[in-house]
Backbone as CSV, one residue per row, in Angstrom:
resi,resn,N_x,N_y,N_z,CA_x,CA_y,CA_z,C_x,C_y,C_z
1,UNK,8.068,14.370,8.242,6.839,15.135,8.051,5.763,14.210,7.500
2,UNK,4.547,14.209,7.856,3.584,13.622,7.421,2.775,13.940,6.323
3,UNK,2.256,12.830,5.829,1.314,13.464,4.515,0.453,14.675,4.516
4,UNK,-0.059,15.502,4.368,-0.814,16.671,4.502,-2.206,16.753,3.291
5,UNK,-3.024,16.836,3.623,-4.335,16.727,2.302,-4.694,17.999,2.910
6,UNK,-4.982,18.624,2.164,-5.834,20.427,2.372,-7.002,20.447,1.251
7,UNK,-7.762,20.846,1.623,-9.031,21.113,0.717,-9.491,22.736,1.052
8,UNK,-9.386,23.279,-0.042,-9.598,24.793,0.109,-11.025,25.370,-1.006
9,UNK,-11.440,26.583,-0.423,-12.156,26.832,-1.040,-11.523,28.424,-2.082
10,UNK,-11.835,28.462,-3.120,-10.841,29.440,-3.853,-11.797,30.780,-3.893
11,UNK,-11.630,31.614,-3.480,-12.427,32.622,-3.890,-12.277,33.191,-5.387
12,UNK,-13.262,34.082,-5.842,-12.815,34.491,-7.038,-12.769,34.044,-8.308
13,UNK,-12.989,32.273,-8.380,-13.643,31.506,-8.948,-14.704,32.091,-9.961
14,UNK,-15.547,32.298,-9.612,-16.832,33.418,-10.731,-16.264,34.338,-11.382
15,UNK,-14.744,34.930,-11.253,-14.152,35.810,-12.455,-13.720,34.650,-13.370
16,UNK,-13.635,33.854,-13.164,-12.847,32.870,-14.134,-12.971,33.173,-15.268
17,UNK,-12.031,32.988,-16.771,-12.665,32.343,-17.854,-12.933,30.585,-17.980
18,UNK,-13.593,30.938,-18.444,-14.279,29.382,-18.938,-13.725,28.608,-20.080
19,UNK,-12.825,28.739,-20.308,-12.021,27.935,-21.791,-11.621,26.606,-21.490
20,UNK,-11.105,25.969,-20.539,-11.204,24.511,-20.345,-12.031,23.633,-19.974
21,UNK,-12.011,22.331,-19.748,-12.812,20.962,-19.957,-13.372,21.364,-18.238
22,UNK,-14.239,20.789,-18.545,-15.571,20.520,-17.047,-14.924,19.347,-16.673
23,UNK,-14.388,20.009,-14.841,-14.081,18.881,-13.968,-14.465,19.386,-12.756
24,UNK,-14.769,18.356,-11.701,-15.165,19.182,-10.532,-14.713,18.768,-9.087
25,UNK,-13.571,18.352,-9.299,-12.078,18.584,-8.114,-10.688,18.563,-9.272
26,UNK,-9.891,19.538,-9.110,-8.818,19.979,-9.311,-7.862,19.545,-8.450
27,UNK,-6.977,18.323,-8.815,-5.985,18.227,-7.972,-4.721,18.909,-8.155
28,UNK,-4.184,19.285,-7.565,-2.652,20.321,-7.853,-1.546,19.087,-7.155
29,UNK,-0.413,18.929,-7.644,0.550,17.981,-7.055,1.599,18.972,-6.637
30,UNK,1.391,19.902,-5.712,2.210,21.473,-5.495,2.788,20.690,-3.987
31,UNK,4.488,20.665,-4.559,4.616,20.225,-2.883,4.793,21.366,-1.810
32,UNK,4.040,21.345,-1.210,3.731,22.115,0.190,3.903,21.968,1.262
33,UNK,4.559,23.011,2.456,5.135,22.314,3.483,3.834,22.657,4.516
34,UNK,4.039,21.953,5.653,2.787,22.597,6.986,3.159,23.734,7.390
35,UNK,4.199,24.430,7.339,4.275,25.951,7.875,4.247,26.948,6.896
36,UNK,4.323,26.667,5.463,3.708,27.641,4.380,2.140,27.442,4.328
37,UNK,1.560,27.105,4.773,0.201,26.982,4.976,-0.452,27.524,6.439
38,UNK,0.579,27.556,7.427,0.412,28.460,8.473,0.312,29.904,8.446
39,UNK,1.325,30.034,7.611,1.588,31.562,7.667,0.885,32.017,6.107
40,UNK,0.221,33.134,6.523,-0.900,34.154,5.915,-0.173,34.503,4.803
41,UNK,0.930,35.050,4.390,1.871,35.313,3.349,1.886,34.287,2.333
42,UNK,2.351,33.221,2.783,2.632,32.128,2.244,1.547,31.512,1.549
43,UNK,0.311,31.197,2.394,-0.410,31.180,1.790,-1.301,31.570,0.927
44,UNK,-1.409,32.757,0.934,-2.082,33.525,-0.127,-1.137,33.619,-1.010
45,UNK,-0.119,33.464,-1.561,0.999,33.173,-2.314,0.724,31.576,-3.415
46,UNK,0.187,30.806,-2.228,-0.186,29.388,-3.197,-1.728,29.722,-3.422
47,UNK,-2.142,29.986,-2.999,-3.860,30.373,-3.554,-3.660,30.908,-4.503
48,UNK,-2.756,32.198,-5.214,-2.838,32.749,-6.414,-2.762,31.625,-7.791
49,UNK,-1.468,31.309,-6.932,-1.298,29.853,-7.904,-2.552,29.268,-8.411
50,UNK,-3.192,28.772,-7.443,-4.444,27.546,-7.199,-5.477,28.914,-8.425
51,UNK,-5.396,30.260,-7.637,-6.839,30.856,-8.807,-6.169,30.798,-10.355
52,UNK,-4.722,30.704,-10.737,-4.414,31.272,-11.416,-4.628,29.583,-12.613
53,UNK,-4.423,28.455,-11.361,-4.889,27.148,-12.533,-6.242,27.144,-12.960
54,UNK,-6.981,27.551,-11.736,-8.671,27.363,-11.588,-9.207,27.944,-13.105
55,UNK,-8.204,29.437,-13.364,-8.834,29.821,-14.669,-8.957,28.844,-15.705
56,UNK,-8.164,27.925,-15.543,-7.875,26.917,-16.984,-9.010,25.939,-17.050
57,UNK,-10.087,25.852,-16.067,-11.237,25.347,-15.963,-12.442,25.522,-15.350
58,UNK,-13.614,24.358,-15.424,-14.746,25.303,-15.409,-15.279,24.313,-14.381
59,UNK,-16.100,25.151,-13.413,-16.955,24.614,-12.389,-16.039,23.331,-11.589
60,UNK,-14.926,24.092,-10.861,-14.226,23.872,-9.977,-15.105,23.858,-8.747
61,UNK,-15.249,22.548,-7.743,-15.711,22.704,-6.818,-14.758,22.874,-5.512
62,UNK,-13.807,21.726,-5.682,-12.971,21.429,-4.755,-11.477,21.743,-5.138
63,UNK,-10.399,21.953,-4.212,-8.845,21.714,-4.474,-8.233,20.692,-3.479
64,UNK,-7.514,20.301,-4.295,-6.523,19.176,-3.285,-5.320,19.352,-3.197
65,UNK,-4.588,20.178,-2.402,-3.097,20.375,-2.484,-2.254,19.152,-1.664
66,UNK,-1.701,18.346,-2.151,-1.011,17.189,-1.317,0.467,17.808,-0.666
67,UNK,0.537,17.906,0.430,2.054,18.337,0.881,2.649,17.047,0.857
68,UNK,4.022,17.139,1.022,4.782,16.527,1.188,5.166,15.354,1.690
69,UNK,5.442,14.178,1.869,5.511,12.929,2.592,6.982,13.409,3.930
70,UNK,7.897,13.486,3.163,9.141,14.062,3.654,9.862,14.702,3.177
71,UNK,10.979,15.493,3.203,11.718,16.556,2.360,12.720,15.478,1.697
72,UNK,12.118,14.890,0.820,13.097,14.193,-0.455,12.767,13.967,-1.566
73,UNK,13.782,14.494,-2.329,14.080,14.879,-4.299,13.076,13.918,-4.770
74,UNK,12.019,13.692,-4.813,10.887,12.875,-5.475,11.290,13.128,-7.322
75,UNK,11.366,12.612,-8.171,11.770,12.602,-9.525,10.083,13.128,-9.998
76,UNK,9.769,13.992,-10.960,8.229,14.296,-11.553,7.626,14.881,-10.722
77,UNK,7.571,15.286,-9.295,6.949,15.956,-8.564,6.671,17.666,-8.207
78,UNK,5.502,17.808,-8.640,5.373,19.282,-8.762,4.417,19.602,-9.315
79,UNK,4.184,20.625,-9.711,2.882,21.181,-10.035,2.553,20.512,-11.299
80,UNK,1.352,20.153,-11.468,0.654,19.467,-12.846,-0.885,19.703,-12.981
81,UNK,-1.098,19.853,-14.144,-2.533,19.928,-14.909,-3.021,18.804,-15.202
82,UNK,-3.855,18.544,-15.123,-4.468,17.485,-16.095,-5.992,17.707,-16.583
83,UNK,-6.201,17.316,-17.822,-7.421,17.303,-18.265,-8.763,16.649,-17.851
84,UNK,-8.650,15.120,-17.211,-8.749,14.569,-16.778,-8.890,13.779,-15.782
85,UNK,-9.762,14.317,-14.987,-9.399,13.829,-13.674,-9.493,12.848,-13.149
86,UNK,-10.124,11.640,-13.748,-9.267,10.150,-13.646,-7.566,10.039,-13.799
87,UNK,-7.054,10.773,-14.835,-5.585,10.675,-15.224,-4.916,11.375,-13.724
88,UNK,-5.568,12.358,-13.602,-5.327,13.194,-12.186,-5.123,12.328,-11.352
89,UNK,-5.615,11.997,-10.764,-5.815,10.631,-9.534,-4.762,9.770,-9.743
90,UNK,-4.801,8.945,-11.214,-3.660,7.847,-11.191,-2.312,8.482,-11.423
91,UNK,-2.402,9.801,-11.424,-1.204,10.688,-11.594,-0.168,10.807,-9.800
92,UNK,-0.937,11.506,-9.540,-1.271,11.450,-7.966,-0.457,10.325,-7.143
93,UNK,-1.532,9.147,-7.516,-1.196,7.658,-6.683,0.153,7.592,-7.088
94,UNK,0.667,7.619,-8.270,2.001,7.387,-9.003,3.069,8.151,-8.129
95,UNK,2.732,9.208,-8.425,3.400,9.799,-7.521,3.940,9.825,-5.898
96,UNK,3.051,9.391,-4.974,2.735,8.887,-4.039,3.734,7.981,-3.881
97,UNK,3.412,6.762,-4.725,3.939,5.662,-4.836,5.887,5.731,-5.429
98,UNK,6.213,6.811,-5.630,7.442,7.232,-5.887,8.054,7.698,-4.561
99,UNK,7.241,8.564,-4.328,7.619,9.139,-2.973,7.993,8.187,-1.879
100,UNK,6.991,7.153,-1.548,7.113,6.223,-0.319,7.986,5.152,-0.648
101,UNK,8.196,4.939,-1.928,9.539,3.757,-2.334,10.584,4.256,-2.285
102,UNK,10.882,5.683,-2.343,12.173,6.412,-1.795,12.294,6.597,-0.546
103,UNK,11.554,6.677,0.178,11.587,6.658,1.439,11.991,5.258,2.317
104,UNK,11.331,4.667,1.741,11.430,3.088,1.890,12.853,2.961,1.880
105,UNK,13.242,2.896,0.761,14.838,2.119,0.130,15.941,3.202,1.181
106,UNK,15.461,4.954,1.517,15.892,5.388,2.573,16.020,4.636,4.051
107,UNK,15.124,4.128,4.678,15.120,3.485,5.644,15.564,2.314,5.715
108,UNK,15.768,1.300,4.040,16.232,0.196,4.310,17.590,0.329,4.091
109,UNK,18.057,0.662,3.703,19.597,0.815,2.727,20.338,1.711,3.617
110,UNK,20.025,3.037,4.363,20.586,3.929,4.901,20.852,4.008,6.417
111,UNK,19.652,3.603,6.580,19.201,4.126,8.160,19.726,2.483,8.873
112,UNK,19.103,1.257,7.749,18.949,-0.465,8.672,18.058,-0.176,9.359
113,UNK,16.236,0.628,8.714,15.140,0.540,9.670,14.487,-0.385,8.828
114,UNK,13.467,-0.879,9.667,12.045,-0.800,9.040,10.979,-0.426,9.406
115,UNK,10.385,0.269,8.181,9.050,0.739,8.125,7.722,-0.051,7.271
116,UNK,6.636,0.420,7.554,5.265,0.386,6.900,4.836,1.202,6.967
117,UNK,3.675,1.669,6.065,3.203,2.842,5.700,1.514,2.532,6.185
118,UNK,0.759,2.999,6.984,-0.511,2.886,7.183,-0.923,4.063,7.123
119,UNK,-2.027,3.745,6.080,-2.946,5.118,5.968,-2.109,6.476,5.722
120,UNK,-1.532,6.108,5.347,-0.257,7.334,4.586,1.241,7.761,5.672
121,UNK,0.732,7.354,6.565,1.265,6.881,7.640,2.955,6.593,7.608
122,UNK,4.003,6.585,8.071,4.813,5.388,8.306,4.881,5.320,9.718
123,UNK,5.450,3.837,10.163,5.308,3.292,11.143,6.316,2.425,11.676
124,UNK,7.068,2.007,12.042,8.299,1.645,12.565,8.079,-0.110,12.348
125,UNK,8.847,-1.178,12.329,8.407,-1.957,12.669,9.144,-3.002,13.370
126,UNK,8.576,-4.187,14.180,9.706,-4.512,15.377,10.247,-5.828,15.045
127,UNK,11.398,-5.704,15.697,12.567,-6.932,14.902,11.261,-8.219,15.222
128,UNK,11.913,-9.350,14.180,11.271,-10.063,14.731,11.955,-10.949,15.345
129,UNK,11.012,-11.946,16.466,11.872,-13.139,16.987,12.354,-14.154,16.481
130,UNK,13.395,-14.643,17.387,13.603,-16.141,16.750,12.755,-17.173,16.439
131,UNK,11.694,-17.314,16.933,10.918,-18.331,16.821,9.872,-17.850,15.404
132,UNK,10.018,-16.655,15.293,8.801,-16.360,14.082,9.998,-16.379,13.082
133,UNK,11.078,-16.180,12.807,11.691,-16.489,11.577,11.944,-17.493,11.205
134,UNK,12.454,-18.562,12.602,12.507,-19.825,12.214,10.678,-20.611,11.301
135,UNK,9.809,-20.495,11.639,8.735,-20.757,11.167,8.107,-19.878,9.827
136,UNK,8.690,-18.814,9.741,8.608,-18.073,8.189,9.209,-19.112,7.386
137,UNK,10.754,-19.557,7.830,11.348,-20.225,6.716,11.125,-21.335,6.415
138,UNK,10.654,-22.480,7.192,10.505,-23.947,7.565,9.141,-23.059,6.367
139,UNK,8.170,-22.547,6.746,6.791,-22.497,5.860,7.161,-22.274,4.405
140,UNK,8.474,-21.307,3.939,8.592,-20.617,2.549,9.321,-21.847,1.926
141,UNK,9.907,-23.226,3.209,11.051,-24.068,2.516,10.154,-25.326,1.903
142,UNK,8.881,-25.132,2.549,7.407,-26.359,2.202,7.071,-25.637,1.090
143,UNK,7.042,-24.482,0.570,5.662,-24.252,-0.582,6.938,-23.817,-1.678
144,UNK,8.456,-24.163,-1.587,9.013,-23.690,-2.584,9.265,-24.571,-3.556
145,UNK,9.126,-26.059,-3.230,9.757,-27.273,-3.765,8.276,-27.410,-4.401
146,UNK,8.339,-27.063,-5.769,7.204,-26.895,-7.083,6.821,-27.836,-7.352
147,UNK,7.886,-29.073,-7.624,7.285,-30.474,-8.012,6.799,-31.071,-7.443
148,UNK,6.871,-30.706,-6.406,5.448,-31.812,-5.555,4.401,-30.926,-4.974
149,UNK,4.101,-29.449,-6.005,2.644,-28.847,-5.779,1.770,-29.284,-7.552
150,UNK,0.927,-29.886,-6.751,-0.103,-30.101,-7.953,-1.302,-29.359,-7.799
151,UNK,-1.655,-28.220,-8.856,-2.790,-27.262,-8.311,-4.214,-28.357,-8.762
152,UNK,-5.146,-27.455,-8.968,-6.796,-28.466,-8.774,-6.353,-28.141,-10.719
153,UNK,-5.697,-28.027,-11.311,-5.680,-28.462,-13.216,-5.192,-29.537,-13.446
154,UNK,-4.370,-29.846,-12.236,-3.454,-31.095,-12.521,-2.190,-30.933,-12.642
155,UNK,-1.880,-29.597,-12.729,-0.421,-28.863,-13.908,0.210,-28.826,-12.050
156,UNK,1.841,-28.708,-12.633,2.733,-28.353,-11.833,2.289,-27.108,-11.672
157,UNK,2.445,-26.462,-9.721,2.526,-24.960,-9.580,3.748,-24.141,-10.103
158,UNK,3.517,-23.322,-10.461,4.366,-22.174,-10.869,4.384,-20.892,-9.908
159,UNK,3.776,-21.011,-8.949,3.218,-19.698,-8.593,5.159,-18.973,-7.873
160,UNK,4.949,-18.045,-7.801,6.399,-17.384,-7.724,5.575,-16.758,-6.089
161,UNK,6.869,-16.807,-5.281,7.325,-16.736,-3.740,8.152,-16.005,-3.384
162,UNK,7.740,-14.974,-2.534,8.317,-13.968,-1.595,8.993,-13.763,-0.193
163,UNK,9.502,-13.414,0.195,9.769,-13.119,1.564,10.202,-11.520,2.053
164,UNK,9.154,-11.125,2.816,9.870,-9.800,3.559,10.126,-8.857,2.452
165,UNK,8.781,-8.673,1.579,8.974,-7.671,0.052,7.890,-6.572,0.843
166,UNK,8.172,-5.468,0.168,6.874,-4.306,0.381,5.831,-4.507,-0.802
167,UNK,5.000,-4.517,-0.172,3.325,-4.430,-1.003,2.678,-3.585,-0.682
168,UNK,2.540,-3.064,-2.332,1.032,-1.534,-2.142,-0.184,-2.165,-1.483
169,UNK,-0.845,-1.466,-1.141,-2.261,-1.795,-1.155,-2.768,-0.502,-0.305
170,UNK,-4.136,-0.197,-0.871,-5.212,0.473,-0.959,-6.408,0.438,0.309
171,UNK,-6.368,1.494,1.419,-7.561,1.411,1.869,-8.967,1.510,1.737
172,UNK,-9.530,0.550,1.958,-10.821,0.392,0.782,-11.772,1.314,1.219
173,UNK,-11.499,2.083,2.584,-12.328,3.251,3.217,-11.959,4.711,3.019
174,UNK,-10.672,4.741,3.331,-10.256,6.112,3.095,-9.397,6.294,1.756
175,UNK,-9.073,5.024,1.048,-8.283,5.438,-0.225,-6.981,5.893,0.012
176,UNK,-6.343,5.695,1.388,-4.947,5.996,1.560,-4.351,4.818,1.339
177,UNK,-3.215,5.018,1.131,-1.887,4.504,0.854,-1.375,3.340,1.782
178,UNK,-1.474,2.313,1.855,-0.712,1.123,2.757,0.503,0.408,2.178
179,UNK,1.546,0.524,2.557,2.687,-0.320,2.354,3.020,-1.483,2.789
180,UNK,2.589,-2.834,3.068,2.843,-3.766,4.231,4.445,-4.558,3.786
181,UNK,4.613,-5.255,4.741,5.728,-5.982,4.471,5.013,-7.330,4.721
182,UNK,4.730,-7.739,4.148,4.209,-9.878,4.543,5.221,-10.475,4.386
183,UNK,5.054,-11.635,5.621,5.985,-12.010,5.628,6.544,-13.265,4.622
184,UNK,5.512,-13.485,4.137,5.309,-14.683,2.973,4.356,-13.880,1.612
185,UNK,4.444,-13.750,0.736,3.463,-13.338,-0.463,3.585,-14.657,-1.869
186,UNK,2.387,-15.255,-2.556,2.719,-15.843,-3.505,1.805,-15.348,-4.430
187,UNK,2.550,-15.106,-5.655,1.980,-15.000,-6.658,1.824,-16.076,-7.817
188,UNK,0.705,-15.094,-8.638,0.853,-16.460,-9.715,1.538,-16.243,-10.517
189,UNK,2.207,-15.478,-11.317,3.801,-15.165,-12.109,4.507,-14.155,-10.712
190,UNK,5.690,-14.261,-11.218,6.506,-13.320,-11.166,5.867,-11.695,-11.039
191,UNK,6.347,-10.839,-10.005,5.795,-9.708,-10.243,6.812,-8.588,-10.878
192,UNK,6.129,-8.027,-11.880,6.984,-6.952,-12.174,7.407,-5.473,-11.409
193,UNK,8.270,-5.591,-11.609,9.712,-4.571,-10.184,9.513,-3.093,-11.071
194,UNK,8.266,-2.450,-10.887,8.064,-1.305,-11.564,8.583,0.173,-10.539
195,UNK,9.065,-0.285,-9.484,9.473,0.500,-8.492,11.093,-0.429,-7.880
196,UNK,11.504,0.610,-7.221,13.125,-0.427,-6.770,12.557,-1.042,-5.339
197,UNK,11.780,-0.610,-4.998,11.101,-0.975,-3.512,10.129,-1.950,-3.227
198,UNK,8.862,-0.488,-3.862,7.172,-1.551,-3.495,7.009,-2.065,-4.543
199,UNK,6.398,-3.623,-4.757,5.452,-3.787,-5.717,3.937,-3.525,-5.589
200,UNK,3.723,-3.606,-6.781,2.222,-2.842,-6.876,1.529,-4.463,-7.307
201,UNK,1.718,-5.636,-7.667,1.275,-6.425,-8.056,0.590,-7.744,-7.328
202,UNK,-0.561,-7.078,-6.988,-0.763,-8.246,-5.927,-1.240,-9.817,-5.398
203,UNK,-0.273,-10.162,-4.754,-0.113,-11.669,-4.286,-1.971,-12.329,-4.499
204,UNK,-1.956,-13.624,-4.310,-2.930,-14.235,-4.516,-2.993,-14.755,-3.091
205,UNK,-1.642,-15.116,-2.248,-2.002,-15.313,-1.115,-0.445,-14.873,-0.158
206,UNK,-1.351,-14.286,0.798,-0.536,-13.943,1.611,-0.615,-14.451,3.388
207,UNK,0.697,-14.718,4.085,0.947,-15.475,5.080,1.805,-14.723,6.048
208,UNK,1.219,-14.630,7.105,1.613,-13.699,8.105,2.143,-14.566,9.906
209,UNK,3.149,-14.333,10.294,3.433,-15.370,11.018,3.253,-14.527,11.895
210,UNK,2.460,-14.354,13.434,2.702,-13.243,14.455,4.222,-13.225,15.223
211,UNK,4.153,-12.214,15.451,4.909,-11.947,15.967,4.534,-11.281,17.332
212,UNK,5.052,-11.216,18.858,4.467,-10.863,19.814,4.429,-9.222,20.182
213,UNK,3.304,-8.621,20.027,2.712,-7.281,20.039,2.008,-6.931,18.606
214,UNK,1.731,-8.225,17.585,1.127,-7.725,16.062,0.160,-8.172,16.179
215,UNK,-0.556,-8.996,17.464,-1.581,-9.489,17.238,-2.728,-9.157,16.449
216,UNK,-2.927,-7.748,16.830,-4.123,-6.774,16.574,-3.788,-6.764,15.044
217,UNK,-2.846,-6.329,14.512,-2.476,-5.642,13.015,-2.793,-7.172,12.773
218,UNK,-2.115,-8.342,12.432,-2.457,-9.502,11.484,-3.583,-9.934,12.544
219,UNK,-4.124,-9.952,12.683,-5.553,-10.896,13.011,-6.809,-9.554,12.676
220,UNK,-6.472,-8.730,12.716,-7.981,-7.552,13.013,-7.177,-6.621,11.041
221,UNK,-6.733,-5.963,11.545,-6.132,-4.244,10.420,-5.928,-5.377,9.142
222,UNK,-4.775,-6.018,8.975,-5.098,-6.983,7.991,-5.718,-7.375,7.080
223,UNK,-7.203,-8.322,7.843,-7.985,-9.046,7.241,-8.614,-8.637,6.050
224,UNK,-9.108,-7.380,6.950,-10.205,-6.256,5.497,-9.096,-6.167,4.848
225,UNK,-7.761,-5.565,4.835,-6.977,-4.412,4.325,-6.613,-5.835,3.050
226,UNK,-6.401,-6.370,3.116,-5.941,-7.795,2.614,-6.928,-8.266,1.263
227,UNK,-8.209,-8.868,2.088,-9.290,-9.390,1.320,-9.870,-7.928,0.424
228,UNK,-10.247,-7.115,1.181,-10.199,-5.843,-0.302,-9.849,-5.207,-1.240
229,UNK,-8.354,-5.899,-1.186,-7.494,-5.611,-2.455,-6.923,-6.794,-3.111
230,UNK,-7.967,-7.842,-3.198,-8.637,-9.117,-4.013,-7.102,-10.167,-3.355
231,UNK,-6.954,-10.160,-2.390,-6.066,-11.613,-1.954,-7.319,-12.754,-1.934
232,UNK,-6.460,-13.663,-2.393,-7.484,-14.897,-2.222,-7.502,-15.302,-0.897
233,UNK,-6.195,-15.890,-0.210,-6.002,-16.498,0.900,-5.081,-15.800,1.593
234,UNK,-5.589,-15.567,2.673,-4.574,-14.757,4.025,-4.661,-15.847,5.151
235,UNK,-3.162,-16.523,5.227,-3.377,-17.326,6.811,-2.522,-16.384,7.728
236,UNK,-2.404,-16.849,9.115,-2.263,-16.347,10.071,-1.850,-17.258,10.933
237,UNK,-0.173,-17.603,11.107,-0.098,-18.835,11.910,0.449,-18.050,12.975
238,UNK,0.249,-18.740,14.325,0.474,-18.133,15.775,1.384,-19.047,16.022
239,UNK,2.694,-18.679,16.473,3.195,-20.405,17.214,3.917,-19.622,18.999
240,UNK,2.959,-18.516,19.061,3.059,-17.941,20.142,2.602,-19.046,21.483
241,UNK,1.494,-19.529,21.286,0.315,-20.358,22.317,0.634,-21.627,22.156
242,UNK,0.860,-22.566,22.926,1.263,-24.249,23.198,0.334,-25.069,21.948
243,UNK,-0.518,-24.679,21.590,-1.107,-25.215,20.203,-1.219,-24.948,19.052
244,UNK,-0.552,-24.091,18.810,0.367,-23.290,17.738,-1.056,-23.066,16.353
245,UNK,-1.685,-22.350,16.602,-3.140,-21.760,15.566,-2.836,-21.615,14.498
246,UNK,-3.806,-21.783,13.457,-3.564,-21.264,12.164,-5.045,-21.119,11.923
247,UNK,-5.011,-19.713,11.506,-6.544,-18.820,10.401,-6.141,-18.610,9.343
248,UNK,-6.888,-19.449,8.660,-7.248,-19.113,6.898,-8.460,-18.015,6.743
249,UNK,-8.298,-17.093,6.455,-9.828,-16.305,5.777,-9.245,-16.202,4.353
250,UNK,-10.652,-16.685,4.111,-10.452,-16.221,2.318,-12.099,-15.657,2.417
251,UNK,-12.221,-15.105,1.145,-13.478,-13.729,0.899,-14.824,-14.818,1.063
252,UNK,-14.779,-16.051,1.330,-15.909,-17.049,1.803,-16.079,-17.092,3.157
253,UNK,-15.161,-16.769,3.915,-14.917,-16.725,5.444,-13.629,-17.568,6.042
254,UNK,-13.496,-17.568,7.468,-12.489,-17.773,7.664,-12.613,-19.315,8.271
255,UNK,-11.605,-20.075,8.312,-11.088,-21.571,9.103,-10.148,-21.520,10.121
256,UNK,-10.612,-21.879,11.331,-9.745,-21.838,12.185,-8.716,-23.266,12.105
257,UNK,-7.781,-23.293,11.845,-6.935,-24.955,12.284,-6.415,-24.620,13.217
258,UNK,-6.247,-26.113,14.507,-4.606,-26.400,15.211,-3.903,-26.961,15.071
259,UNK,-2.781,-26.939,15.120,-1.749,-27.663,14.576,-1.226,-28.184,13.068
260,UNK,-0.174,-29.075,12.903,-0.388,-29.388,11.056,-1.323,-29.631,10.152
261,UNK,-1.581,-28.726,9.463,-2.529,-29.042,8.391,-1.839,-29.076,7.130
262,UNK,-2.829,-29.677,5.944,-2.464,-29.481,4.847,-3.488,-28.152,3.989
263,UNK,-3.709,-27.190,4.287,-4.529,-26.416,3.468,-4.597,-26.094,2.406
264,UNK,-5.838,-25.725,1.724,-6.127,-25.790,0.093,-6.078,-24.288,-0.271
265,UNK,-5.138,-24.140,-0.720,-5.809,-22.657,-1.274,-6.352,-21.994,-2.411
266,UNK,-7.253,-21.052,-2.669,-7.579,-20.561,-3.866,-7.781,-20.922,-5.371
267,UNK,-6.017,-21.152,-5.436,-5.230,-21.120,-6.338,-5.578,-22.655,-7.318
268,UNK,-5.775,-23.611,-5.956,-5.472,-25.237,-6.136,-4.162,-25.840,-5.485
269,UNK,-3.229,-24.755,-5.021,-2.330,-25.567,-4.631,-2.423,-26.020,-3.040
270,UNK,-1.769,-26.765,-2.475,-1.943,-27.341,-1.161,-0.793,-26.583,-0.447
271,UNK,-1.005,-26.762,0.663,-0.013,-25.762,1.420,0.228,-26.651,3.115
272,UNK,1.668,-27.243,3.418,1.654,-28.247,3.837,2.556,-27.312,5.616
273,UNK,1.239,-27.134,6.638,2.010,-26.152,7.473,2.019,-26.966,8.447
């Protein structure tokens, strides 16, 4: 089942009392299915609900009832108040973000799928080839050997290295939910494992090897989705085409290379592809 956002208008609102804090969208975390919202019963059943929170505040404009991602035991999920509707929101995302890391660790652990999550989305994703794993690893086996990265301080790199992890990130248009899997992520510490799945902590640079039919997603969906949720450096190596490409964009613009380079990134460290 897919994410569901409903925005309703509450009638009845003007009987309210007025005894709580001025906010003006009410989010409800009421999990809701798409066919209790079909049927007329049902729904006027959660509207009572919805008038019966509305009383607890004043000059309600909007409601947000979030249904369900999929039918699974989410831990904290359910109806909630908040005073606050900043706290609301990061309440929300949290939640969210519970939901799709169970789902996740469902598909990886249970099923042997993989998924990504676009735009609240999930999305299947396709094995990859031999030739793009062999070149994931040859790239993760160059930037892992620390002592011979010297960043622009002078100091040995430290930066901590990923492979094939899930990463949150944020659409900077619609504010939905993206899960990616990169195939390379480096950070500058260690990220903390605040979920068993996604991390929320994001890479400084991330490295995407194509794979044949991703063109569009890492060269185009990517770039923004990437650079707007403050990556420094996103490359993009192709070793699809007889001259085997590499795009650097960082938030200055992008560099096209062919073939071996040594590139600089962000950070200071060199990156030897």
């Amino acid at each position: 089942m897919t994410s569901l956002l409903v925005n309703v208008q509450v009638r009845g609102l003007n009987l309210s009392f007025r005894s709580g804090p001025t906010t003006e969208v009410l989010c409800l975390l009421n999990m809701v299915t798409e066919e209790e919202l079909r049927d007329d019963e049902e729904f006027e059943d959660i509207m009572e609900d919805v008038r019966e929170e509305c009383r607890k505040y004043d000059l309600v404009k909007s409601i947000e009832i979030p249904g369900p991602i999929m039918v699974v035991d989410v831990p904290e999920v359910g109806k909630k108040q908040e005073k606050n509707i900043n706290k609301c929101e990061e309440n929300m995302l949290n939640q969210n973000i519970k939901s799709y890391d169970k789902i996740i660790h469902i598909f990886d652990h249970e099923l042997n799928r993989k998924i990504e999550i676009e735009n609240d989305l999930s999305v299947e994703i396709m094995s990859p080839t031999i030739r793009h794993q062999d070149v994931v690893l040859r790239t993760y086996d160059l930037f892992r050997d620390r002592k011979t990265r010297i960043n622009k301080s002078g100091n040995i790199c430290k930066c901590f290295i990923t492979v094939d992890v899930n990463q949150y990130f944020m659409n900077p248009q619609t504010r939905a939910i993206c899960i990616k899997r990169p195939d390379i992520s480096i950070y500058y510490d260690k990220p903390v494992e605040k979920y068993s799945c996604v991390r929320e902590s994001v890479p400084h640079t991330i490295i995407e090897v194509i794979n044949e039919g991703d063109e569009k997603k890492d060269y185009v969906t990517n770039v923004n989705l990437y650079l707007c949720n403050n990556v420094d450096d996103y490359i993009v190596i192709n070793p699809l085409n007889d001259k085997y490409s590499i795009c650097h964009y960082t938030t200055n613009g992008s560099i096209d290379c062919i073939g071996k380079q040594i590139l600089k990134l962000t950070c200071g460290c060199p990156l030897d592809i």
